[in-house]
MARTORTOR-109150 format. One line per field, with one value per residue: residue in one letter; z, x, y of N, C-alpha, C in turn. Coordinates in steps of 0.001 Angstrom, whole numbers. Example, Ala and Ser with C-alpha at 12.3 -4.5 7.8 and 13.67 -1.06 7.14 Angstrom:
<pts>
residu A S
n_pz 7800 7080
n_px 13190 12850
n_py -5690 -2250
ca_pz 7800 7140
ca_px 12300 13670
ca_py -4500 -1060
c_pz 7800 7870
c_px 13200 12900
c_py -3300 30
</pts>
This chain:
<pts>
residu X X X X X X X X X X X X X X X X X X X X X X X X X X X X X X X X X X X X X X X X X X X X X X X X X X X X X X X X X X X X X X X X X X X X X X X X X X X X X X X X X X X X X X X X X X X X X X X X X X X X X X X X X X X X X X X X X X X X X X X X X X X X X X X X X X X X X X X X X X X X X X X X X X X X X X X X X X X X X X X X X X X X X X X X X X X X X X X X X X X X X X X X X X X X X X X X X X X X X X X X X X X X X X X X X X X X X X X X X X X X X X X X X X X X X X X
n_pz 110404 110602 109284 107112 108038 106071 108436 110231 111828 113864 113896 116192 115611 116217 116891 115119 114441 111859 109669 108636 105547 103132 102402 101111 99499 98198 96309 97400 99142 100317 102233 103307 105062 107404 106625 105673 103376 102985 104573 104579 106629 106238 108778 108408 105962 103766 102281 99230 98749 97972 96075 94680 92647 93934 95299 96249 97436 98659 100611 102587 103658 103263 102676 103092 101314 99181 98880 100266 100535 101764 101542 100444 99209 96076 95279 94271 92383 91141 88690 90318 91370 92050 92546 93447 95389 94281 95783 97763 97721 97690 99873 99252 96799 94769 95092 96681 96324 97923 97812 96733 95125 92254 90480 88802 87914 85111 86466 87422 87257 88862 88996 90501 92016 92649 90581 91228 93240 92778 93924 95707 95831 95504 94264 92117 89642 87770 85593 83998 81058 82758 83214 83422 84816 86107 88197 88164 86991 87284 89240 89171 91008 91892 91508 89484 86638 84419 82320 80317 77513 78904 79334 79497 80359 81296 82846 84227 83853 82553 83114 85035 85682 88119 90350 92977 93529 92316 89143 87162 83831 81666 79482 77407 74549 75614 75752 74947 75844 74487 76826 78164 78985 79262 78252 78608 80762 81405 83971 84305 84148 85177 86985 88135 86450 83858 80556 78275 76290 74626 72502 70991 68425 67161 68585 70929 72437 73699 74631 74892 74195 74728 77123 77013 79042 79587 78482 79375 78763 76206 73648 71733 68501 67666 65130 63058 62460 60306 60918 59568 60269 58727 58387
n_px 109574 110244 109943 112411 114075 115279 117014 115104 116101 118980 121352 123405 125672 127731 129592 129547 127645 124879 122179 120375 121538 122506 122212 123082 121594 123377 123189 121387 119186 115907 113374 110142 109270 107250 104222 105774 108787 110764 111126 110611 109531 108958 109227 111475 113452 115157 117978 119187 119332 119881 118657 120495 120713 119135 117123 113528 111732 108983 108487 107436 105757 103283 103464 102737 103552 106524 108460 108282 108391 108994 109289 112007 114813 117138 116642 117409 116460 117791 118046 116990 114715 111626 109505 107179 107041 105917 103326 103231 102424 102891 100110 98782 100507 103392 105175 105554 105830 106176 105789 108768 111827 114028 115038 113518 114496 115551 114641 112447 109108 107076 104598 100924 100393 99175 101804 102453 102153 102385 102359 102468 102774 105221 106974 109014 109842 111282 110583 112374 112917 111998 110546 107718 104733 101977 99394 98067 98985 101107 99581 99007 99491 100158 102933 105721 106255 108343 108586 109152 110608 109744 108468 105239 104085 102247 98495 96249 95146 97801 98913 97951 95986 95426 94532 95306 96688 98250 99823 101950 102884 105297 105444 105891 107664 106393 106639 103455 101966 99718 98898 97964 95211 94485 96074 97127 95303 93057 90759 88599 88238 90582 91154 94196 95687 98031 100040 102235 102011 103524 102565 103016 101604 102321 103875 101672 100049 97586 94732 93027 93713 94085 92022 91194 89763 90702 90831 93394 95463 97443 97886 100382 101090 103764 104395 103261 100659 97907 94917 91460 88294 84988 81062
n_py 84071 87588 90639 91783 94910 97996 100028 102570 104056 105462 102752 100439 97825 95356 97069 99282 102318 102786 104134 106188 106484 104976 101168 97813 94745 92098 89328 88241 85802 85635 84285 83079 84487 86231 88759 91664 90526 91892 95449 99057 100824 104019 105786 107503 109258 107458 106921 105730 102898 99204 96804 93869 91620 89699 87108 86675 84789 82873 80072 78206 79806 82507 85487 89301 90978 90776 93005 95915 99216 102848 105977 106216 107373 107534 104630 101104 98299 95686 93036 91291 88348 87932 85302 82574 79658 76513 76505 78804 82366 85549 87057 89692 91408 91144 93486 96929 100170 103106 106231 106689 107240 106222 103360 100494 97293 94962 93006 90067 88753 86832 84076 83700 85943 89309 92161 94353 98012 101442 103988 107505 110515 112100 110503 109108 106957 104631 101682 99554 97289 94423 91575 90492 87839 87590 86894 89928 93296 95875 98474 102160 104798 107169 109773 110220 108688 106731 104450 101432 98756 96436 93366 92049 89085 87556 88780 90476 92614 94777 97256 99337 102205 104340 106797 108222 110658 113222 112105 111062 109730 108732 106095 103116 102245 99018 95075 92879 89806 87089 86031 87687 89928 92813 95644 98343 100199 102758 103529 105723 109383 111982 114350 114187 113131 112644 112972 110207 107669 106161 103378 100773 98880 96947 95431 94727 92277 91433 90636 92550 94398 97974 100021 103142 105992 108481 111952 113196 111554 110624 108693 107692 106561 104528 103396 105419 104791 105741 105725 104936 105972 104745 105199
ca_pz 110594 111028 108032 107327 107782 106244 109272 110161 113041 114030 115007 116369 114948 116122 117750 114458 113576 110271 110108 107223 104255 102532 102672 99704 99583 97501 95912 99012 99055 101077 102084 104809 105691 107765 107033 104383 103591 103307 104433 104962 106916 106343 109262 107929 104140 103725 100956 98482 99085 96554 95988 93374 92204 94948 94995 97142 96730 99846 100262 103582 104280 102436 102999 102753 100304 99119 99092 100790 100602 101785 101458 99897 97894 95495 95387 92982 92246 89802 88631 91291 90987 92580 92765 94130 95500 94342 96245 98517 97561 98537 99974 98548 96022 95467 95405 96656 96409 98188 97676 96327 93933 91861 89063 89204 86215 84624 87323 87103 88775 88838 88954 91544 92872 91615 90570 92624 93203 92370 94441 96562 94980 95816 94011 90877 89417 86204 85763 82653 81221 83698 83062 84412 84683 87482 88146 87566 86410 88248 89220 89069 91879 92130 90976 88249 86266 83309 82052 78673 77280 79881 78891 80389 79428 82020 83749 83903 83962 83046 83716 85390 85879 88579 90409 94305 93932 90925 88477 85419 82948 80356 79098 76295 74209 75959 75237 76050 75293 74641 77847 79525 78975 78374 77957 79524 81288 82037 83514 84589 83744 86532 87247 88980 85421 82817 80073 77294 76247 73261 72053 69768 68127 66491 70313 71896 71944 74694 74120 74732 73816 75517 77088 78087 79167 80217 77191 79747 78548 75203 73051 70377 67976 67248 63771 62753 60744 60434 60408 58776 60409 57976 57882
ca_px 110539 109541 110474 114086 114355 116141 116998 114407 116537 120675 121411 124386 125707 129013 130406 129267 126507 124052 121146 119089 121914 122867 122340 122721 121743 123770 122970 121050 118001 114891 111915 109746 108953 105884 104113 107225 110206 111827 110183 110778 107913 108517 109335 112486 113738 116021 118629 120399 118829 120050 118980 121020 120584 118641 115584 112099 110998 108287 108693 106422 104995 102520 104079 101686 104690 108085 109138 107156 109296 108226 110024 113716 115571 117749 116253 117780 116302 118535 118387 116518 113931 110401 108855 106810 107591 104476 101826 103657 103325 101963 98748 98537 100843 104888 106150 104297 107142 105239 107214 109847 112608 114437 114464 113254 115366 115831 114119 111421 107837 106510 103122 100367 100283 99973 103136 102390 101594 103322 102226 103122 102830 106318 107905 110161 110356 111736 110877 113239 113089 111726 109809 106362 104311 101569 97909 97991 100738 100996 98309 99827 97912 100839 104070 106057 106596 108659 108128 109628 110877 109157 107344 104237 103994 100509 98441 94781 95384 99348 99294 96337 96597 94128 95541 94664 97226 99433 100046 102106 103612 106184 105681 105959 106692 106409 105560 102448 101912 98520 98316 97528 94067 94257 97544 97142 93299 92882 89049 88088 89087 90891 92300 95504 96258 98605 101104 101652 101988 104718 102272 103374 100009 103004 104058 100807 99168 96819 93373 91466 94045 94125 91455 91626 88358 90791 91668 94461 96585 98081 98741 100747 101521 105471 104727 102824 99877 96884 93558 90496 86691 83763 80338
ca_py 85137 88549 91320 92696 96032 98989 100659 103643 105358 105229 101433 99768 96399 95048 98564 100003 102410 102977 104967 106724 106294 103885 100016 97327 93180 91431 87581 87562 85453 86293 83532 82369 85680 86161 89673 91917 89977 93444 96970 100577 101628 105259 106503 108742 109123 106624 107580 104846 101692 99039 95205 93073 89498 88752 86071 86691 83197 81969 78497 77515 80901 83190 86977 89446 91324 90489 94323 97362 100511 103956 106874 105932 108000 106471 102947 100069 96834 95319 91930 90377 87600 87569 83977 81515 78313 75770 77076 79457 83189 86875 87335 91075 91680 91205 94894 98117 101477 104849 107986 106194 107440 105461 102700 98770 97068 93933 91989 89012 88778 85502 83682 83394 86912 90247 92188 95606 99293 102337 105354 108369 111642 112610 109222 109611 105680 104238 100642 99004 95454 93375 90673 90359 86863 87126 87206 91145 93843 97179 99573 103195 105657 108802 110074 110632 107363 106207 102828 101142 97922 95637 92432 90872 87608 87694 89292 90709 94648 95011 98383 100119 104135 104928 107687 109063 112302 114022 110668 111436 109053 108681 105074 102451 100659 97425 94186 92240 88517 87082 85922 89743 90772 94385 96391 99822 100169 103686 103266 106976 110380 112149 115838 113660 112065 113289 111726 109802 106445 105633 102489 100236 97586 95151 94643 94267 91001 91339 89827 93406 95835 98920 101155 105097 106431 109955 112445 113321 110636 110385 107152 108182 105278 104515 103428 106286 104698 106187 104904 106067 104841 105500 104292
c_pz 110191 109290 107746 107015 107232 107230 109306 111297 112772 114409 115176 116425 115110 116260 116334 114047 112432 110789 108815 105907 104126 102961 101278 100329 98101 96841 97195 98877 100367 101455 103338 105649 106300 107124 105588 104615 104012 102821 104734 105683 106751 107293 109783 106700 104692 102373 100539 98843 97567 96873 94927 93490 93405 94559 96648 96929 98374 99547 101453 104043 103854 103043 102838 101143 100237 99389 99645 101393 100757 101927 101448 98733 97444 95990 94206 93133 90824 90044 89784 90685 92136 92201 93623 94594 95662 94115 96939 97473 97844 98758 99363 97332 96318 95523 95774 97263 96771 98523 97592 95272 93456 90509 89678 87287 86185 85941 86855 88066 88271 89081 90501 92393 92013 91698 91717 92150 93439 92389 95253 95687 94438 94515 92567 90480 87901 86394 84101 82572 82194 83108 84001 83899 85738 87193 87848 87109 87665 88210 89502 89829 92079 91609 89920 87654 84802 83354 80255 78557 78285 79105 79520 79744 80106 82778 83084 83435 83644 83277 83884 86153 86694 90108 91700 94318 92228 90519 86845 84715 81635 80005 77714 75918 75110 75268 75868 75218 75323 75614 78816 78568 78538 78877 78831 79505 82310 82083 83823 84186 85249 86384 87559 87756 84252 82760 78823 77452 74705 73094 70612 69395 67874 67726 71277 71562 72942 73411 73672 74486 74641 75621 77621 77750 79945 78525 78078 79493 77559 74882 71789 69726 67147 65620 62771 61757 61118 60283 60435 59396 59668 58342 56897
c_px 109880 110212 111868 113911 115637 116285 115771 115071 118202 120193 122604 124935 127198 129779 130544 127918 126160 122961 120381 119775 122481 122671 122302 123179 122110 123848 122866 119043 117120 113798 111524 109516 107758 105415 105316 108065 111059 110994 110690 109874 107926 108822 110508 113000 114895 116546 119480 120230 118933 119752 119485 121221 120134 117180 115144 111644 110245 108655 107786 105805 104268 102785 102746 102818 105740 109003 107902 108285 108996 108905 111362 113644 116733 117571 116519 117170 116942 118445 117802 115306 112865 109792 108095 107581 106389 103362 102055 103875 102661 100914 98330 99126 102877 105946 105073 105776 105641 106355 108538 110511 113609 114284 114474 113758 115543 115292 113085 110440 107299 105134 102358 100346 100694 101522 103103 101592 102198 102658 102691 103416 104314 107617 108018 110902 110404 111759 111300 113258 113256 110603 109066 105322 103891 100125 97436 99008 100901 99827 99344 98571 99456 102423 104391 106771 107027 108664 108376 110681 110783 108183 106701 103926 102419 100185 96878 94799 97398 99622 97762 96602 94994 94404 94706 95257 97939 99870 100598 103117 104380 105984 105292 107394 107273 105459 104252 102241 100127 97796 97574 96150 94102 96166 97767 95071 93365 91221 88251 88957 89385 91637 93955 96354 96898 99944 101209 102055 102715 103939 102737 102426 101015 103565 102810 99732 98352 95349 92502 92644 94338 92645 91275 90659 89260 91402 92874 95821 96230 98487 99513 101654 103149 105211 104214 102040 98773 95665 92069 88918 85473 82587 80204
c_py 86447 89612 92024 94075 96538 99844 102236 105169 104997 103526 101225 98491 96139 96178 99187 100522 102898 103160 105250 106510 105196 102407 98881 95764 93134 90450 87567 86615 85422 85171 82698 83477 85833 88097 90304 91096 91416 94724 97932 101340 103265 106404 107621 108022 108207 106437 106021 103615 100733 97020 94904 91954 89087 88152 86451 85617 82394 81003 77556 78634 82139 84517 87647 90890 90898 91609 94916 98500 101751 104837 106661 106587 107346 105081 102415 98799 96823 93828 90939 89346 87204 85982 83192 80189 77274 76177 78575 80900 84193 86960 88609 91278 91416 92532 96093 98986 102884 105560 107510 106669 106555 104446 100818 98119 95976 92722 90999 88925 87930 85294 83839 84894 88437 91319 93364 96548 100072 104067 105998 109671 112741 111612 109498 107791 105784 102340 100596 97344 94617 92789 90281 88994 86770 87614 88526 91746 94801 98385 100583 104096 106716 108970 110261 109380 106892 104764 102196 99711 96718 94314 91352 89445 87082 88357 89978 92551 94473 96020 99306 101453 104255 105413 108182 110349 112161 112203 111190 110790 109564 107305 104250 102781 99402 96609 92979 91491 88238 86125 87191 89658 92160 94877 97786 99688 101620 103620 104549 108063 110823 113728 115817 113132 113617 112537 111244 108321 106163 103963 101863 98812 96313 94599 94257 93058 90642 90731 91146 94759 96539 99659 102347 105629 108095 110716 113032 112527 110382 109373 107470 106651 105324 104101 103821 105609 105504 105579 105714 105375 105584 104275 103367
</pts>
């Protein structure tokens, strides 16, 4: 089956039409998708776009995303649940938002594929307690991005800042289990970067920590200790 669109033009459905605003799935479940389960390609803003309690879960067919959203204003993921089934699950990644506004909240991203990517220079996201458990976390390449009380339970990079246009964070504290590898991996400095990072050490249990090779981004530690390095 081919990808569900949010409409990109007027359509007509049962001697009614819908067009660029508004659309919302409900406890709708998604799988067997060839290609997106559900996309926006972009080609007009598309205002107020809302999923809730719905499951992305392949089950005989390797997607190449579960979401791919491109220019929506007001976008909700609430409460939904990304998953595998077995063997069955994204060839690329299970969310990628470009020029997207909005917030991704209390959702779940499951194993076997990484979680996404979170660019578009224009895009205005807030992800909130969701629970992340997948071969990577999110790479961050544009926008303006808050990020706080989230916990990776895996993942190789859980949050990787490496930025093609304007990239500027608000995030932490989250938590990271000592399954993740590194915690925040800023690996170059960049003119596009700026931000801080509300870190907290008694929440992070990554193997390698954090590392930020930009002085554009700020870690400022929530439980204000100080530490002293001498020969």
């Amino acid at each position: 089956v081919g990808a569900a669109h949010p409409a990109d033009d007027v359509r007509t459905l049962n001697g009614n039409s819908f067009g660029g605003f508004g659309i919302m799935f409900q406890n709708c479940v998604f799988y067997d998708f060839t290609g997106n389960m559900v996309e926006a390609p972009g080609n007009r803003t598309r205002e107020t776009v809302t999923f809730r309690n719905c499951a992305f879960n392949p089950i005989q067919v390797d997607p190449d995303r579960a979401v791919d959203l491109h220019n929506v204003e007001g976008l909700t993921l609430e409460g939904c649940t990304l998953t595998p089934s077995t063997s069955k699950r994204p060839d690329i990644e299970w969310m990628r938002l470009n020029n997207c506004t909005g917030r991704v909240v209390s959702c779940g991203f499951s194993d076997l594929a990484k979680a996404g990517t979170l660019e578009g220079a224009g895009g205005n996201l807030e992800l909130t307690a969701n629970r992340i458990f997948c071969t990577d976390g999110f790479t961050l390449k544009a926008g303006n991005i808050s990020a706080r009380a989230n916990e990776f339970s895996k993942s190789t990079n859980a949050w990787l800042l490496s930025p093609n246009g304007a990239l500027t964070v608000d995030m932490g504290s989250d938590t990271f289990k000592n399954s993740v590898t590194t915690s925040y991996y800023i690996p170059t400095d960049s003119t596009h970067l700026s931000g801080r990072i509300n870190y907290s050490a008694n929440d992070d249990g990554s193997t390698s920590k954090y590392e930020n090779n930009s002085n554009r981004i700020t870690f400022e530690n929530l439980d204000r200790k100080v530490f002293t390095v001498a020969d």
